[in-house]
LUMNUMI-833481 format. One record per residue (C-alpha): residue in one letter; x, y, z. Coordinates in steps of 0.25 Angstrom, whole numbers. Each point is the difference from the previous one (the first is absolute). Layout:
BEGIN
(site 'A'; (X; Y; Z))
...
# end
This chain:
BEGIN
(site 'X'; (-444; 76; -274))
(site 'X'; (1; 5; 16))
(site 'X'; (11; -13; 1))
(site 'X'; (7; 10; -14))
(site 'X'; (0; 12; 8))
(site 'X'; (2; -3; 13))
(site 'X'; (13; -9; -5))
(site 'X'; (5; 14; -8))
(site 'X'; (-3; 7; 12))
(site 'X'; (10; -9; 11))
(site 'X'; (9; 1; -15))
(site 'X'; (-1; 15; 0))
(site 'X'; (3; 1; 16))
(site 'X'; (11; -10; 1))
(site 'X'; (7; 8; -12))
(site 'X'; (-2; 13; 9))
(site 'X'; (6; -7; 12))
(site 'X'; (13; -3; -9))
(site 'X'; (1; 15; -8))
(site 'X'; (-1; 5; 15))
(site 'X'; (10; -9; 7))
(site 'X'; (9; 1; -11))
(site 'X'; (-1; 17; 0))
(site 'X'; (1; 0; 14))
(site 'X'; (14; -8; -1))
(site 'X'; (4; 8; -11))
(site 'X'; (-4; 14; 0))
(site 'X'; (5; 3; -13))
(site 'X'; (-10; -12; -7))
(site 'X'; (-10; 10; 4))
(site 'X'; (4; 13; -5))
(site 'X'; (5; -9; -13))
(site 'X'; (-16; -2; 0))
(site 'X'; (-4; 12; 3))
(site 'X'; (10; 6; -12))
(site 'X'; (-5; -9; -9))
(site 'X'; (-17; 3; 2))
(site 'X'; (5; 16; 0))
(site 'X'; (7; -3; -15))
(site 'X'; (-12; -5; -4))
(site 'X'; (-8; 15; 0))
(site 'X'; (13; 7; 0))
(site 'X'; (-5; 4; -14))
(site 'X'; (-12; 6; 7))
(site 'X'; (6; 9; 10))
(site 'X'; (11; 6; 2))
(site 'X'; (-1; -3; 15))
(site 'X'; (-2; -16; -5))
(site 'X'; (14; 2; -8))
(site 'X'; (8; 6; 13))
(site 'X'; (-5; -8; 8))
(site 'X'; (4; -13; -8))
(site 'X'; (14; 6; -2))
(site 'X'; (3; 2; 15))
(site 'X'; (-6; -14; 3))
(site 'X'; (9; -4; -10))
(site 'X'; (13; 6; 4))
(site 'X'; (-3; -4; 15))
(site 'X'; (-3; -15; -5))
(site 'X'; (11; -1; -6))
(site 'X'; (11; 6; 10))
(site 'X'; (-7; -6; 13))
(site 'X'; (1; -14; -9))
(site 'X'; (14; 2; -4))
(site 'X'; (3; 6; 14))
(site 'X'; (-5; -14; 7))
(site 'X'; (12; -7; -8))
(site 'X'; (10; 8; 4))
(site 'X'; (-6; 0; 15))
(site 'X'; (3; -16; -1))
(site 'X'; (16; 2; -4))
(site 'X'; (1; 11; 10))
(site 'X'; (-12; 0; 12))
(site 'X'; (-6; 14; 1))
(site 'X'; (10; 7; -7))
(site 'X'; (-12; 8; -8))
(site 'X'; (-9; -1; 12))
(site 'X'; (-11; 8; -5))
(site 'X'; (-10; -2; -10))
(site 'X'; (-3; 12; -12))
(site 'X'; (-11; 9; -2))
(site 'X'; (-2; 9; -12))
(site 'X'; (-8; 14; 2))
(site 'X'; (0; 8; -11))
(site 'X'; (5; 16; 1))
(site 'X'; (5; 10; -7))
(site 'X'; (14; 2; -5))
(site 'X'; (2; 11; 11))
(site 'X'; (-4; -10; 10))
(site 'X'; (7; -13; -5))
(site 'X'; (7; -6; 14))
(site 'X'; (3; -13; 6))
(site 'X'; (-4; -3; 15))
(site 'X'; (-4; -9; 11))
(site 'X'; (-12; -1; 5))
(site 'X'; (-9; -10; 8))
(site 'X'; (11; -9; -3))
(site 'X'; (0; 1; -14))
(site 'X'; (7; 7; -11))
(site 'X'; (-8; 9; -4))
(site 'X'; (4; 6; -17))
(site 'X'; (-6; 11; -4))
(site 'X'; (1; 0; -16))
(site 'X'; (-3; 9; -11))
(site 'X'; (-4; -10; -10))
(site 'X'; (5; -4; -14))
(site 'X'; (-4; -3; -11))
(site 'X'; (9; -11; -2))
(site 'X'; (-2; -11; 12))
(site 'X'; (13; -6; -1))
(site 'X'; (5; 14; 4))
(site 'X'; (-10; 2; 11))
(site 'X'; (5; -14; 6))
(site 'X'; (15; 5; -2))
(site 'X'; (-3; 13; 7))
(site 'X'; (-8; -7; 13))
(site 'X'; (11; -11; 2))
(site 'X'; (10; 10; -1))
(site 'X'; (-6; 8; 12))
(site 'X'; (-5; -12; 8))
(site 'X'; (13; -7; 0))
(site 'X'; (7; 13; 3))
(site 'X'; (-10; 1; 13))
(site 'X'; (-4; -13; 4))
(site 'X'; (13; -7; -2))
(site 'X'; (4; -4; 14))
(site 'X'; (-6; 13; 3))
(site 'X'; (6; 1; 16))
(site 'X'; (15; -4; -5))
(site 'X'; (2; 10; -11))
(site 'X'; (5; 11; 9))
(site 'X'; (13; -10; 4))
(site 'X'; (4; -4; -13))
(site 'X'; (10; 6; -9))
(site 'X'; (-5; 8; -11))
(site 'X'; (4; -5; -12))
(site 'X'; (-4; -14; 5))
(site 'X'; (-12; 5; 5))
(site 'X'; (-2; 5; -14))
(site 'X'; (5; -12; -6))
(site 'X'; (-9; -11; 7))
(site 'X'; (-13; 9; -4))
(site 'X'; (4; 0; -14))
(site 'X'; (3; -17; -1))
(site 'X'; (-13; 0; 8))
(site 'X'; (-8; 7; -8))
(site 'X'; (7; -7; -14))
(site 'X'; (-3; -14; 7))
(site 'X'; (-17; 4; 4))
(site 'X'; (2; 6; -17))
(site 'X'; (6; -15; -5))
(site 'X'; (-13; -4; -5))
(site 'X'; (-6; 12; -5))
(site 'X'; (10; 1; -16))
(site 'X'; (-5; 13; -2))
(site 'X'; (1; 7; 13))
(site 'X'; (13; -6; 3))
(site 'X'; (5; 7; -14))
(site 'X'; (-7; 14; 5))
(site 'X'; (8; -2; 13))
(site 'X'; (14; -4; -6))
(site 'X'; (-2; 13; -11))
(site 'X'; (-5; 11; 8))
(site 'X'; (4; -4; 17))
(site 'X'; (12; -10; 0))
(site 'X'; (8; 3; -12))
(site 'X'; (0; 16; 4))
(site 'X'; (5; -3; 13))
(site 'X'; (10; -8; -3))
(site 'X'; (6; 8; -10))
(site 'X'; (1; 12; 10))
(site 'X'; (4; -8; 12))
(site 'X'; (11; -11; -5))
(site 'X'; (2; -5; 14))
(site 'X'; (-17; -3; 1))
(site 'X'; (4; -9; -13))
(site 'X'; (10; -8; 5))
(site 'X'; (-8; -2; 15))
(site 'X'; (-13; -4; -10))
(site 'X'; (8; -11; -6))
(site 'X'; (6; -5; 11))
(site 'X'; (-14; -3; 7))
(site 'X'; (-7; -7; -15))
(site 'X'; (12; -8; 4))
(site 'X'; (-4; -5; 13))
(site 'X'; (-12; 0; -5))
(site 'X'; (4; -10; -9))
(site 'X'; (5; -10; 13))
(site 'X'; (-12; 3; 9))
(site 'X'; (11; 11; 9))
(site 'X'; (-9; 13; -4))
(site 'X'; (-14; -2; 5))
(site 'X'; (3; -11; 11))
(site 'X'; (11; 6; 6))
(site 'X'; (4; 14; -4))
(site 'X'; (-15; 3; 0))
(site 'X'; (-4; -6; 12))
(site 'X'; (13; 5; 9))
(site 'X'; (-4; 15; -3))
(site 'X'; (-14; -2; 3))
(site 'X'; (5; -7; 14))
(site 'X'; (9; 11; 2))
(site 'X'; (-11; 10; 1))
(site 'X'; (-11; -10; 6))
(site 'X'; (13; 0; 12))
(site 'X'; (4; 16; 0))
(site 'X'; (-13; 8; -4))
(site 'X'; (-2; 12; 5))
(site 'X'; (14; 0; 4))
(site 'X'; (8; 11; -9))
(site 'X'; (8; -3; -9))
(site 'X'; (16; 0; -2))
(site 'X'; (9; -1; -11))
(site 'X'; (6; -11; 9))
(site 'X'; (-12; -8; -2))
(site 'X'; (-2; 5; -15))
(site 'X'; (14; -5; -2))
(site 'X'; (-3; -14; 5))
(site 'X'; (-10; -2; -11))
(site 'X'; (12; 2; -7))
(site 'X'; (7; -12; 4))
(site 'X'; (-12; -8; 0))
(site 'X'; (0; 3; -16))
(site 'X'; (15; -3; 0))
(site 'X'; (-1; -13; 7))
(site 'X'; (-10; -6; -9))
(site 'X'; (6; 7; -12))
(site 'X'; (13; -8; 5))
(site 'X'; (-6; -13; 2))
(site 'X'; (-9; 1; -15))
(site 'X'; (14; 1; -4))
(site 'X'; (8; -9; 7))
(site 'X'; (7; -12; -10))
(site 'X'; (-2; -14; 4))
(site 'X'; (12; -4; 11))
(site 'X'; (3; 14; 5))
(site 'X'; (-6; 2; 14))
(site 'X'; (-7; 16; 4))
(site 'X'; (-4; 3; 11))
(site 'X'; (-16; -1; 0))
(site 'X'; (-3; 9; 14))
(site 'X'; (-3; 12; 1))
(site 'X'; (2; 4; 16))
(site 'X'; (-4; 14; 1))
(site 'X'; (-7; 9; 12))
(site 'X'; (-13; 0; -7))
(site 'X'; (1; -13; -11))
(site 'X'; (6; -12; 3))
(site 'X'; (-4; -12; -8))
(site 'X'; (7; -13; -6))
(site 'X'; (-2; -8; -13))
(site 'X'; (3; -13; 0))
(site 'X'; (1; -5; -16))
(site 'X'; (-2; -15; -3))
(site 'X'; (7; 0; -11))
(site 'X'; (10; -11; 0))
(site 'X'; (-2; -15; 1))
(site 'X'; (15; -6; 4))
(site 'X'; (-2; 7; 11))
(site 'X'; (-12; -7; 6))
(site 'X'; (5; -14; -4))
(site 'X'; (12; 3; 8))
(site 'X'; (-5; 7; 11))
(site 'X'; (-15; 0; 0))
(site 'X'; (-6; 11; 4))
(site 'X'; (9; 3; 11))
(site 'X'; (7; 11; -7))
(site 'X'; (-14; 8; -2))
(site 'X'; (-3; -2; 14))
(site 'X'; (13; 4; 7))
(site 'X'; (-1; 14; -8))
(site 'X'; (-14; 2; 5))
(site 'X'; (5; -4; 13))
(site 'X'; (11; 10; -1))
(site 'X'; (-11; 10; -4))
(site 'X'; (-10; -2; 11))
(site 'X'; (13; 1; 11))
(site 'X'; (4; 14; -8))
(site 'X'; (-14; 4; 3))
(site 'X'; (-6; -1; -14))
(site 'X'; (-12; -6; -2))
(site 'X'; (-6; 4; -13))
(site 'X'; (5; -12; -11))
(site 'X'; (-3; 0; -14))
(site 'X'; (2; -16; -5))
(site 'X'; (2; -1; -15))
(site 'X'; (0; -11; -7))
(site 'X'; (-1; -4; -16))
(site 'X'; (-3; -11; -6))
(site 'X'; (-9; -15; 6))
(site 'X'; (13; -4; 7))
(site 'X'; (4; 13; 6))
(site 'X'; (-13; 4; 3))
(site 'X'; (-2; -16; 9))
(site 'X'; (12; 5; 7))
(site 'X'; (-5; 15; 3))
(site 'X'; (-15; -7; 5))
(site 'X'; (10; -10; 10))
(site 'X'; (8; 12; 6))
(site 'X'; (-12; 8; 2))
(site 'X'; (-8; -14; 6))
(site 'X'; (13; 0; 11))
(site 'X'; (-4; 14; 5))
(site 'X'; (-15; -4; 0))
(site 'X'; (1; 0; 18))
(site 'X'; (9; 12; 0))
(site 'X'; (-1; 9; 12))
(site 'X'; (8; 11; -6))
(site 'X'; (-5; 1; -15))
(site 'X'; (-14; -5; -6))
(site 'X'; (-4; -4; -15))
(site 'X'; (-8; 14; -6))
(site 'X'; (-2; -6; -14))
(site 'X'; (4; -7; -11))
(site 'X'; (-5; 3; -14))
(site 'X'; (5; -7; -14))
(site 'X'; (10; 9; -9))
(site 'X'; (-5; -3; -14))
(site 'X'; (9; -5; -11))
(site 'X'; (7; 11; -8))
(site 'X'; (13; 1; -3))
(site 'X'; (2; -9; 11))
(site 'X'; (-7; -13; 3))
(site 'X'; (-12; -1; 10))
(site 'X'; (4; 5; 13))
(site 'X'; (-4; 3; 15))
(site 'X'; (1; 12; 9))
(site 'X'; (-1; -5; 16))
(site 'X'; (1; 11; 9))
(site 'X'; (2; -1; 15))
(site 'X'; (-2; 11; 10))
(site 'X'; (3; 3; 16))
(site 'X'; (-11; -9; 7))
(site 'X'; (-9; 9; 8))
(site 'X'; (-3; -4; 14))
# end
C-alpha cells in the first residue's frame, strides 16, 4: 500500500513539474487554466464569472498574439491584461510593460473579446513606431491585425466585420483599398514579415525622435514597394529597394529556376553585394516552393561569415495561396 501511494505521489509531482514548466514557457497555458477552474464556479459568483471571462479573453489574445509575434518578432510586444471598470472609465494603457484594457463587460463574450483586441492592438501594436507611420496605414495594419488575432474565433470575427471594419470602410474608401492591399501581402508572406516588421524597426531606430511627414511618407513607399512587387508579372523586373533617410531595405525573391541553372546563385549574391556597397543591410530573401526555398537557404549559407550583415531569422511562410515558403532576414552586423 505505502509502494501505491508513494508511486502516485512521484506521479503527482512529476506532473507538477511538467504543468509548471509548460506555464512557465507559455504564460498564456496558465491563464487558459486559471480561466477554466474560474468557469467552473462562475455560476457561483459573480466575481467567478468575470474573472473567467477576463482570463479568457487574455488567453486567447496573448495565445493568438505569440503567433503573430513568430511572422513578425515583437511587433505586439506586450502581453494583455483585463481590469474591469465602468463605461466612464473604459481606456487602454501601458503599464509595467503590459497592456492594460479596461472593459465594461458584455454580455455577450464574443463582443467582449472584439472590444479588447480592438483596444490592444490599437495600443500595443508596435507601440514605439505608431507615431512615424502614415495614418491611414497605421489604421490599416491594426485593423488586418486585429482580423488575423479574430481568424479563429467565426463569431467574433462576424461581430468585428459588422460593427468595426465594414463602418469604416464604408466612410473612409481610401482605408478600404489600403486593407486589401495588405490581406494581399498577407497572402504571400510581404504583410507581417516585412511590412510589419520594417515599421516596428523604424521606431525600434527613431524613438523618441519627433516625427515628420518626411518619415511618415516613407512608410508610404515601403507599402508601394511591396504593393509593386505582390504585383509584378512573371518576366517584368521592379525595383525591390527601398533607399530612404530612415528605411532602407532589399528583397531579394527567389522565384525563378532558369536563372540559377544558368547562372547559380550569382545573380542573388551580386544584388545583395550591390546592396551592402549602397549601405543597405536589412535583406528580406523570399522564396516559394522546395526548389526555391533550397536556393534561398544557399544564398543565405554564402553570407554565413559576413562582416557587414548577419542572419536575424528565418521562419517557414505556411502554404496558402501560395506554396510553402521561407522568409530569411539579414541585418547590419553589430560590432
Amino acid at each position: 500500500m505505502l509502494e501505491v501511494i508513494l508511486t502516485l505521489s512521484w506521479i503527482f509531482i512529476g506532473v507538477l513539474v511538467i504543468l509548471i514548466v509548460s506555464i512557465l514557457k507559455n504564460p498564456e497555458r496558465g491563464e487558459q487554466l486559471v480561466a477554466l477552474l474560474s468557469r467552473i464556479f462562475a455560476s457561483q459568483s459573480l466575481k467567478f464569472d468575470k474573472a473567467y471571462i477576463a482570463m479568457d479573453i487574455q488567453s486567447k489574445l496573448n495565445s493568438f498574439t505569440k503567433n503573430i509575434n513568430s511572422e513578425a518578432v515583437d511587433v505586439l510586444p506586450y502581453p494583455a491584461k483585463i481590469e474591469w471598470v465602468t463605461s466612464a472609465e473604459k481606456q487602454t494603457l501601458i503599464r509595467n510593460n503590459e497592456i492594460v484594457i479596461r472593459l465594461d463587460n458584455h454580455a455577450e463574450q464574443s463582443k467582449n473579446f472584439v472590444y479588447a483586441t480592438t483596444a490592444y492592438v490599437s495600443k500595443g501594436l508596435f507601440p514605439y513606431s505608431r507615431a512615424y507611420i502614415d495614418e491611414q496605414i497605421l489604421k490599416s495594419c491594426d485593423l488586418v491585425v486585429t482580423s488575423k488575432i479574430l481568424r479563429k474565433e467565426e463569431k467574433a470575427l462576424r461581430i468585428f466585420f459588422d460593427e468595426i471594419l465594414n463602418p469604416i470602410i464604408e466612410e473612409q474608401p481610401e482605408i478600404k483599398e489600403i486593407t486589401s492591399l495588405m490581406m494581399e501581402l498577407d497572402n504571400s508572406g510581404f504583410f507581417s514579415r516585412i511590412l510589419l516588421r520594417e515599421l516596428w524597426d523604424l521606431g525600434r531606430r527613431l524613438y523618441p525622435k519627433e516625427s515628420s511627414l518626411s518619415i511618415r511618407e516613407e512608410t508610404k513607399d515601403l507599402l508601394k514597394t511591396l504593393e509593386n512587387l505582390a504585383k509584378k508579372e512573371r518576366g517584368v523586373d521592379i525595383n525591390p529597394t527601398l533607399e530612404k533617410d530612415n528605411i532602407k531595405m532589399s528583397i531579394v525573391l527567389v522565384a525563378r529556376y532558369v536563372v540559377v541553372s544558368a547562372r547559380g546563385i550569382e545573380p542573388y549574391v551580386n544584388w545583395i553585394n550591390e546592396c551592402i556597397t549602397k549601405g543597405i543591410y536589412t535583406i528580406h530573401i523570399l522564396a516559394a516552393g522546395f526548389t526555391n526555398v533550397q536556393i534561398a537557404k544557399l544564398v543565405a549559407r554564402h553570407y554565413e561569415k559576413s562582416m557587414k550583415i548577419e542572419k536575424i531569422e528565418e521562419t517557414k511562410i505556411p502554404k496558402n495561396k501560395m506554396p510553402e515558403g521561407i522568409h530569411i532576414l539579414f541585418k547590419e552586423r553589430m560590432a
